[in-house]
Every structure is written in C-alpha cells, then in structure tokens.
N, CA, C and O atoms as a GROMACS GRO file, in nm:
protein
  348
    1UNK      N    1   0.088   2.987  -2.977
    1UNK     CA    2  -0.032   2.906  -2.966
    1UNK      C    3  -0.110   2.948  -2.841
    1UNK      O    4  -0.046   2.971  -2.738
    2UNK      N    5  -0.251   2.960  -2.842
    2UNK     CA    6  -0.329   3.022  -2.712
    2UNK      C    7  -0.346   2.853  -2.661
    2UNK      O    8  -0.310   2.753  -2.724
    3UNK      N    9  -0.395   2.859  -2.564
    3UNK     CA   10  -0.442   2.781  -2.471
    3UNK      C   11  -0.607   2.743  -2.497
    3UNK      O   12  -0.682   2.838  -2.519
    4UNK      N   13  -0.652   2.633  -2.496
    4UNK     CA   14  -0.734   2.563  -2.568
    4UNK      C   15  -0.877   2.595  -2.422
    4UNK      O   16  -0.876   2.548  -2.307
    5UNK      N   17  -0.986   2.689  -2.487
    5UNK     CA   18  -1.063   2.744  -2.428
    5UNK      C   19  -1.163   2.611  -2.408
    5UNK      O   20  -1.192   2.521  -2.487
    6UNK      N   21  -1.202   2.634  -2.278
    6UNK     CA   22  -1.322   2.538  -2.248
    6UNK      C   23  -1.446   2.541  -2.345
    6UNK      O   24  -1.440   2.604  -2.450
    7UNK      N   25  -1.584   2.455  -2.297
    7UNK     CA   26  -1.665   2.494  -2.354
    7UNK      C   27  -1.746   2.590  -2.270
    7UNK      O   28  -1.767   2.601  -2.149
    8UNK      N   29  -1.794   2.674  -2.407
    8UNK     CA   30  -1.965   2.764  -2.304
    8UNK      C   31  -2.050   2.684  -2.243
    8UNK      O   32  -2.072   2.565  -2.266
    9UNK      N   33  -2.131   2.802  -2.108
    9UNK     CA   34  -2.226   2.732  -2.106
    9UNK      C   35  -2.346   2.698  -2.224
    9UNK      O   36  -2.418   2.602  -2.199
   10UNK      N   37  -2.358   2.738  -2.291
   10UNK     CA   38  -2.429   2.704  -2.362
   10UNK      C   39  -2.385   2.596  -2.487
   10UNK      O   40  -2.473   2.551  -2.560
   11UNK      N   41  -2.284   2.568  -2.500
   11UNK     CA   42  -2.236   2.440  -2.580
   11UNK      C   43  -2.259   2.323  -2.482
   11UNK      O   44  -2.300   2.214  -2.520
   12UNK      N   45  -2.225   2.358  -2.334
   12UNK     CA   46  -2.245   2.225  -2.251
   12UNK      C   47  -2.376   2.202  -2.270
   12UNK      O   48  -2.407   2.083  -2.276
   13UNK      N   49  -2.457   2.277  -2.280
   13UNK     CA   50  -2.594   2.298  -2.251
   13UNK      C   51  -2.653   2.184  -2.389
   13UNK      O   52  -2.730   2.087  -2.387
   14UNK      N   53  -2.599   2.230  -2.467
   14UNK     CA   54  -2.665   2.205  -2.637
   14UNK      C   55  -2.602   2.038  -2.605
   14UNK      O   56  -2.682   1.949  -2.634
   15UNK      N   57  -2.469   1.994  -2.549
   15UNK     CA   58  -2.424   1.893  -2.543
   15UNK      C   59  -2.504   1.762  -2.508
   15UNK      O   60  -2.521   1.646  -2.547
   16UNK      N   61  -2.544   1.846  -2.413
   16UNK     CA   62  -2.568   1.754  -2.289
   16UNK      C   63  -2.744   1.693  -2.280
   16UNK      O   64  -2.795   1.594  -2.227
   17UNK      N   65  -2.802   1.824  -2.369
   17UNK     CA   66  -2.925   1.764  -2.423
   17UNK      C   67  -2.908   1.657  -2.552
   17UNK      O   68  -2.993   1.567  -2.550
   18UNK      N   69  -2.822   1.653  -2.652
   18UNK     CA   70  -2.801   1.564  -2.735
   18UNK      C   71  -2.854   1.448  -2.702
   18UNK      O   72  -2.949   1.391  -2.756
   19UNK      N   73  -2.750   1.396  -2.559
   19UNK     CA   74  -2.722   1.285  -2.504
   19UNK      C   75  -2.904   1.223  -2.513
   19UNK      O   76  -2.956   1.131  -2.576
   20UNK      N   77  -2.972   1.349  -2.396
   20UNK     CA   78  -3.120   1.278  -2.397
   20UNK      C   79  -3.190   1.278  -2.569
   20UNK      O   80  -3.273   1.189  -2.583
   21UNK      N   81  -3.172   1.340  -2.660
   21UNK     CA   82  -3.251   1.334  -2.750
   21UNK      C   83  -3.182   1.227  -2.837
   21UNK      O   84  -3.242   1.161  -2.922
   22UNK      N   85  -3.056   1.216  -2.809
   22UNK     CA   86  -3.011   1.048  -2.892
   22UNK      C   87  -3.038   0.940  -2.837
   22UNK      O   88  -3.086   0.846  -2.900
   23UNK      N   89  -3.019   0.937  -2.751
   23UNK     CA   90  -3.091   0.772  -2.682
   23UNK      C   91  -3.236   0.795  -2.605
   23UNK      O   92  -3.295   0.696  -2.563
   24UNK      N   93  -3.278   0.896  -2.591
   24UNK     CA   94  -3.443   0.922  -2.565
   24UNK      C   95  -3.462   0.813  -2.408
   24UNK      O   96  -3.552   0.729  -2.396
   25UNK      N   97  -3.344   0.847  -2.291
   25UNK     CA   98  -3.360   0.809  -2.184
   25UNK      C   99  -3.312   0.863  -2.075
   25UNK      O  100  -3.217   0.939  -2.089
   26UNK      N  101  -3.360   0.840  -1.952
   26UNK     CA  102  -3.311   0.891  -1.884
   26UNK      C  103  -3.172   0.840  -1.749
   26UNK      O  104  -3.182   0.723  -1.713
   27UNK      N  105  -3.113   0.882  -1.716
   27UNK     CA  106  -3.022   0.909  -1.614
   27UNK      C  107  -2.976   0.959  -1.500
   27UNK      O  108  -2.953   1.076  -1.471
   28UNK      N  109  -2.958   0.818  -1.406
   28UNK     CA  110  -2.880   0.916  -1.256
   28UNK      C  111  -2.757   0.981  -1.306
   28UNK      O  112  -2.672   0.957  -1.391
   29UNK      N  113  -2.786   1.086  -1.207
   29UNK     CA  114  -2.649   1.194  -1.212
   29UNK      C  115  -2.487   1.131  -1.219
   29UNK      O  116  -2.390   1.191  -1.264
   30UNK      N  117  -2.491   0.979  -1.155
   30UNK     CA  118  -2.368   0.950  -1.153
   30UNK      C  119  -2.325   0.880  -1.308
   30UNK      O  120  -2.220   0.840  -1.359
   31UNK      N  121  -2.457   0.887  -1.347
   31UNK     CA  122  -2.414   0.801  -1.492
   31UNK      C  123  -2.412   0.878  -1.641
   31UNK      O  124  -2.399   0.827  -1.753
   32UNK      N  125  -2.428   1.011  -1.605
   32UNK     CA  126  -2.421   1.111  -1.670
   32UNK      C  127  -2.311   1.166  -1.640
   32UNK      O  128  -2.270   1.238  -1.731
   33UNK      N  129  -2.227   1.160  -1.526
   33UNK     CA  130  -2.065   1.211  -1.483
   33UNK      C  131  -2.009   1.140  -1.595
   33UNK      O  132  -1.933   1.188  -1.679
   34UNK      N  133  -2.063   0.987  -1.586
   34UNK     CA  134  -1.951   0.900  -1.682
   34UNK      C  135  -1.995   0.928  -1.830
   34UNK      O  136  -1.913   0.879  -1.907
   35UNK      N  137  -2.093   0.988  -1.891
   35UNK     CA  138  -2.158   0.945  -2.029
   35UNK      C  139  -2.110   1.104  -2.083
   35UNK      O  140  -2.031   1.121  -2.176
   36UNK      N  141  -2.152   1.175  -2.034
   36UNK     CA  142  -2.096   1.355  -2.076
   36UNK      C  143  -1.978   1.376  -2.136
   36UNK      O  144  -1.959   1.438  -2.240
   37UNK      N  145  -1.864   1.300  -2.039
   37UNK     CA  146  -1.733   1.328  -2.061
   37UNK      C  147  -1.688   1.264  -2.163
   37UNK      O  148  -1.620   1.337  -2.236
   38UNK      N  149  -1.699   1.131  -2.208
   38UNK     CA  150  -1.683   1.088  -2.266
   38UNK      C  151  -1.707   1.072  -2.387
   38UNK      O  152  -1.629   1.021  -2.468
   39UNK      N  153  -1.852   1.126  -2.419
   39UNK     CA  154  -1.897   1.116  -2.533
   39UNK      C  155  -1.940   1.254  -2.603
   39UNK      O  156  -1.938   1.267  -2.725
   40UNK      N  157  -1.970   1.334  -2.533
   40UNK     CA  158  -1.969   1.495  -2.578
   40UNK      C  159  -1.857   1.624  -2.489
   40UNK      O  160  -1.867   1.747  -2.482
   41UNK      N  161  -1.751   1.525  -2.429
   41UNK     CA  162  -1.650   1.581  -2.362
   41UNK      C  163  -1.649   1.750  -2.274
   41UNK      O  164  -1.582   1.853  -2.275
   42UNK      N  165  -1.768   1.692  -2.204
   42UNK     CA  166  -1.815   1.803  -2.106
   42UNK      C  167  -1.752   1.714  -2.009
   42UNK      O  168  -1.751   1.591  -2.004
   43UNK      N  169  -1.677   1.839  -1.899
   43UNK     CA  170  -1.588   1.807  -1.765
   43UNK      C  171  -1.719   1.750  -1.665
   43UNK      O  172  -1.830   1.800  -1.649
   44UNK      N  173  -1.655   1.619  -1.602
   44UNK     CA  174  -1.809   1.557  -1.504
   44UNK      C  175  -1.802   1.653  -1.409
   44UNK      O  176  -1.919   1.672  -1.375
   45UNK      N  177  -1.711   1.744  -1.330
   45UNK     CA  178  -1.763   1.865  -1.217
   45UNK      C  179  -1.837   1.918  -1.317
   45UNK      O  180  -1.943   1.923  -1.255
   46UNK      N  181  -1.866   1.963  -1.430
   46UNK     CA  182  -1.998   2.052  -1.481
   46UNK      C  183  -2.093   2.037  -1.493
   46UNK      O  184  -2.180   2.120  -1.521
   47UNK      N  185  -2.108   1.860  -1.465
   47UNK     CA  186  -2.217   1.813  -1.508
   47UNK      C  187  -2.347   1.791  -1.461
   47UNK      O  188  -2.448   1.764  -1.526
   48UNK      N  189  -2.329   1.809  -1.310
   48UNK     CA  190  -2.455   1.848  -1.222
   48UNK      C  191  -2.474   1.996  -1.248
   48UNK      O  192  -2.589   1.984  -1.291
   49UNK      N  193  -2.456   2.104  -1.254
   49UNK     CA  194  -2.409   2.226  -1.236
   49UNK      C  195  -2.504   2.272  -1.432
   49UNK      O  196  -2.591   2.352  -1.466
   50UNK      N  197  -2.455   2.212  -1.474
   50UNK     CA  198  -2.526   2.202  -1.629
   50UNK      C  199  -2.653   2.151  -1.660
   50UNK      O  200  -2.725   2.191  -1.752
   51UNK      N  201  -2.683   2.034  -1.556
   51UNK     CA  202  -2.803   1.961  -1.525
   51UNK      C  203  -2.919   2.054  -1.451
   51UNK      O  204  -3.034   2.081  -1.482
   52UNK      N  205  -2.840   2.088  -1.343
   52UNK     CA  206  -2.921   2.200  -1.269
   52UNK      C  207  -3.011   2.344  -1.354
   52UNK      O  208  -3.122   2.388  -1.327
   53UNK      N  209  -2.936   2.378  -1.435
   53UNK     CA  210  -2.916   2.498  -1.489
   53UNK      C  211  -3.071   2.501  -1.555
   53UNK      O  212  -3.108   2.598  -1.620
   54UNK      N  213  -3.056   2.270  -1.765
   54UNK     CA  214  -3.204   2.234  -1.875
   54UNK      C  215  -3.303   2.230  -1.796
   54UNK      O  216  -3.416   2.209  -1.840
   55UNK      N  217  -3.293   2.252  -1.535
   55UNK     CA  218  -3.405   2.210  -1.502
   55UNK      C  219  -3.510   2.355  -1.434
   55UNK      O  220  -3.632   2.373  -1.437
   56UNK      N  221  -3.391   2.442  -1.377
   56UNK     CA  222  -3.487   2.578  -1.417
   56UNK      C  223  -3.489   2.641  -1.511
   56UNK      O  224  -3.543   2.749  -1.486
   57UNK      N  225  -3.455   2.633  -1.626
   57UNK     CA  226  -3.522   2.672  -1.777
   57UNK      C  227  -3.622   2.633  -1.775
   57UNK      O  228  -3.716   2.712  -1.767
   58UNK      N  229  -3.648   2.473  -1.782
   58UNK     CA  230  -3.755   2.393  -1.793
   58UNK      C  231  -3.860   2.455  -1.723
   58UNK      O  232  -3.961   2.480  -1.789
   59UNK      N  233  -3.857   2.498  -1.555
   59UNK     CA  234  -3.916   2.545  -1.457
   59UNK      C  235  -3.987   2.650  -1.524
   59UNK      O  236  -4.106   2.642  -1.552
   60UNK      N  237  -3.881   2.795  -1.562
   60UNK     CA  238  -3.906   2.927  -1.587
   60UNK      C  239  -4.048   2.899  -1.718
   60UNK      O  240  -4.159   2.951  -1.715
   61UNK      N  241  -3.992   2.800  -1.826
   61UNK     CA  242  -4.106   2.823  -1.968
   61UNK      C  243  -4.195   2.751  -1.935
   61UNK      O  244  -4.281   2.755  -2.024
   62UNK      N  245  -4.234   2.663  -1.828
   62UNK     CA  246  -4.348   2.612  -1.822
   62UNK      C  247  -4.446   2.696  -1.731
   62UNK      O  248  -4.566   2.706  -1.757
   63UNK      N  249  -4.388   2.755  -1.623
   63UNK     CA  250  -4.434   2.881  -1.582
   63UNK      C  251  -4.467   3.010  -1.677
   63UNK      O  252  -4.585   3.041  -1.693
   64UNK      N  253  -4.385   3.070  -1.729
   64UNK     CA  254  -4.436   3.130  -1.868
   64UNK      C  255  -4.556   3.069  -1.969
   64UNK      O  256  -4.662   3.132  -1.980
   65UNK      N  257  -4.537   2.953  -2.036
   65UNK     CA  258  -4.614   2.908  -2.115
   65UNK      C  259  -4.728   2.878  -2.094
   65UNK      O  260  -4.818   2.898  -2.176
   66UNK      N  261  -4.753   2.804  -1.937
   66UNK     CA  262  -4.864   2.728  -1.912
   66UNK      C  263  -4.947   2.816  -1.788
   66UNK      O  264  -5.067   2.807  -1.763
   67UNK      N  265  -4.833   2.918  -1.711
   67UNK     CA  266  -4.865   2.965  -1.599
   67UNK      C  267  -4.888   2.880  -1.492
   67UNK      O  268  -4.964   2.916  -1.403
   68UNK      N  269  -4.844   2.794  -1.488
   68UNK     CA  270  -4.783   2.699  -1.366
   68UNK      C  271  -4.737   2.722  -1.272
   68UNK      O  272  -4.620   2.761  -1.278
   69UNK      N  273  -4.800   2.709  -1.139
   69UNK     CA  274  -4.712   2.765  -0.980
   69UNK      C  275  -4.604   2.698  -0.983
   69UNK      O  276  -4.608   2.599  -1.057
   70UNK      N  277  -4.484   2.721  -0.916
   70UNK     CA  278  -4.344   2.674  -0.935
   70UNK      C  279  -4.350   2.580  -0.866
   70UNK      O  280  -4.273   2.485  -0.881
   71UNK      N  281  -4.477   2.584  -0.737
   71UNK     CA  282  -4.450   2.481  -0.600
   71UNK      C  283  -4.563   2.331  -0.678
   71UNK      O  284  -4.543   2.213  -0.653
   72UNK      N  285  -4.660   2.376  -0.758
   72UNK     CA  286  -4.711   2.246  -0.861
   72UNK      C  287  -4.614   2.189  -0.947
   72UNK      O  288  -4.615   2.066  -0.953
   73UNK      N  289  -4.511   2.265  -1.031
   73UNK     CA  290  -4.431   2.206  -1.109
   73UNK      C  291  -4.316   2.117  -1.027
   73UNK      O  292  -4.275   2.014  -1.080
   74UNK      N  293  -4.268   2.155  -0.903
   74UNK     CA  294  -4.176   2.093  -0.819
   74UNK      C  295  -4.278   1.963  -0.750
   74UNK      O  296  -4.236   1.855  -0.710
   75UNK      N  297  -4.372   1.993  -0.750
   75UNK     CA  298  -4.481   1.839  -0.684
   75UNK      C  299  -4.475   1.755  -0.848
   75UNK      O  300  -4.392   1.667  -0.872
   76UNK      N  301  -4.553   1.791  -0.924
   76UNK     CA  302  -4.547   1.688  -1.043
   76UNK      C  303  -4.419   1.620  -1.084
   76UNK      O  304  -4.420   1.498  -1.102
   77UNK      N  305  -4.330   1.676  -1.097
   77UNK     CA  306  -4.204   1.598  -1.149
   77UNK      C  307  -4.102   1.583  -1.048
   77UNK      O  308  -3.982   1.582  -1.076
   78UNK      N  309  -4.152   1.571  -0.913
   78UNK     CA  310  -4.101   1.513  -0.811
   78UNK      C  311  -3.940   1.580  -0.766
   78UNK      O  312  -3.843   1.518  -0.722
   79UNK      N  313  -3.956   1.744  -0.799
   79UNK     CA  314  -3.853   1.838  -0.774
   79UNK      C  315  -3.855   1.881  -0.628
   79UNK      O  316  -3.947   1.951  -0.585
   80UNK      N  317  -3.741   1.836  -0.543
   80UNK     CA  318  -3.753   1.853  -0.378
   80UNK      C  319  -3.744   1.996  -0.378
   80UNK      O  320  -3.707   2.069  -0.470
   81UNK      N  321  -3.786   2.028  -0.254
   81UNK     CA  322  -3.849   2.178  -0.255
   81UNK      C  323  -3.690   2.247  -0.202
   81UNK      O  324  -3.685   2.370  -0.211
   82UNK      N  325  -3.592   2.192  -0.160
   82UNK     CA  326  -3.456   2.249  -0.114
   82UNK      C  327  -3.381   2.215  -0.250
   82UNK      O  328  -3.264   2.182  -0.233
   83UNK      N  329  -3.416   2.216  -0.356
   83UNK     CA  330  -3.326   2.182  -0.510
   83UNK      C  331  -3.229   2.367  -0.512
   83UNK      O  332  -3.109   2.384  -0.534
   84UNK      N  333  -3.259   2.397  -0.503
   84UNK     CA  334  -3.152   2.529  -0.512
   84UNK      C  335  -2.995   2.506  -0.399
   84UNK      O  336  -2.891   2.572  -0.397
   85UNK      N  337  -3.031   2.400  -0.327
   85UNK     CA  338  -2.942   2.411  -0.239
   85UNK      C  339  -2.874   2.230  -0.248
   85UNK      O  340  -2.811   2.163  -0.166
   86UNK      N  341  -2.906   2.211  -0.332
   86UNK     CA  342  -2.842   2.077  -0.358
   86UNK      C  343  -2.675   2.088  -0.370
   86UNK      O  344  -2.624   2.185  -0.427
   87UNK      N  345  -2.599   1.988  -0.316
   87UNK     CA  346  -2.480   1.978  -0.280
   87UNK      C  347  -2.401   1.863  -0.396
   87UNK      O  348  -2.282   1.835  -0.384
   0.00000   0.00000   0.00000
C-alpha cells in the first residue's frame, strides 16, 4: 500500500474557491483555518499560503485584462503594500 498523497496545489486551489462560490461570502483568515479543513479537507497551515497564492492570480489577470497598476489594484481592494511579506 503507498502512502496517501496530499492534495495539489491546484486541488487546494479549486477547493478552497468552492467554499466562496457556495456560500457567496466572505472570511477572516482564522475562520477559513476552521472551514477548509473541515469541509474540503485542506490542511489549515495551507490555508493562508493557498489564500495568498486566488490573491496574486487575481492581481496578475486584472493587470493583464484591464492593465491595471499593481500599486491601484493594492489601493482599491485595500491590499497592504508589505502583502508579500505577510507572516
């Protein structure tokens, strides 16, 4: 018997958006530690780390799509300008 492989990032990824497109709300980080694991059984250490990941995607295609400065998109949706270095 092998040893029971985690998930990808990209299954956490697909997971973890579910969550927002099934209940169509939003969440502090600490209540997404508890809601992830439990209900789409993503590990809560991944879960900032996974969070971080849907918010520069988000960053990169709205810059692509719209041509959006990165330092306007971090003012509108209230993204602190040290977010790369969040702890």
């Amino acid at each position: 018997m092998s040893k029971k492989k985690g998930l990808s990032a990209e299954e956490k990824r697909t997971r973890m958006m579910e969550i927002f497109f099934e209940t169509k709300d939003v969440f502090q980080l600490k209540d997404m530690e508890k809601i992830a694991p439990k209900e789409k059984g993503i590990t809560a250490m991944s879960v900032k780390e996974v969070l971080q990941n849907n918010i520069f995607a988000i960053k990169s295609w709205a810059k692509r799509k719209f041509g959006f400065e990165e330092n306007k998109i971090d003012k509108n949706f209230g993204i602190p300008e040290d977010f790369d270095y969040l702890d």
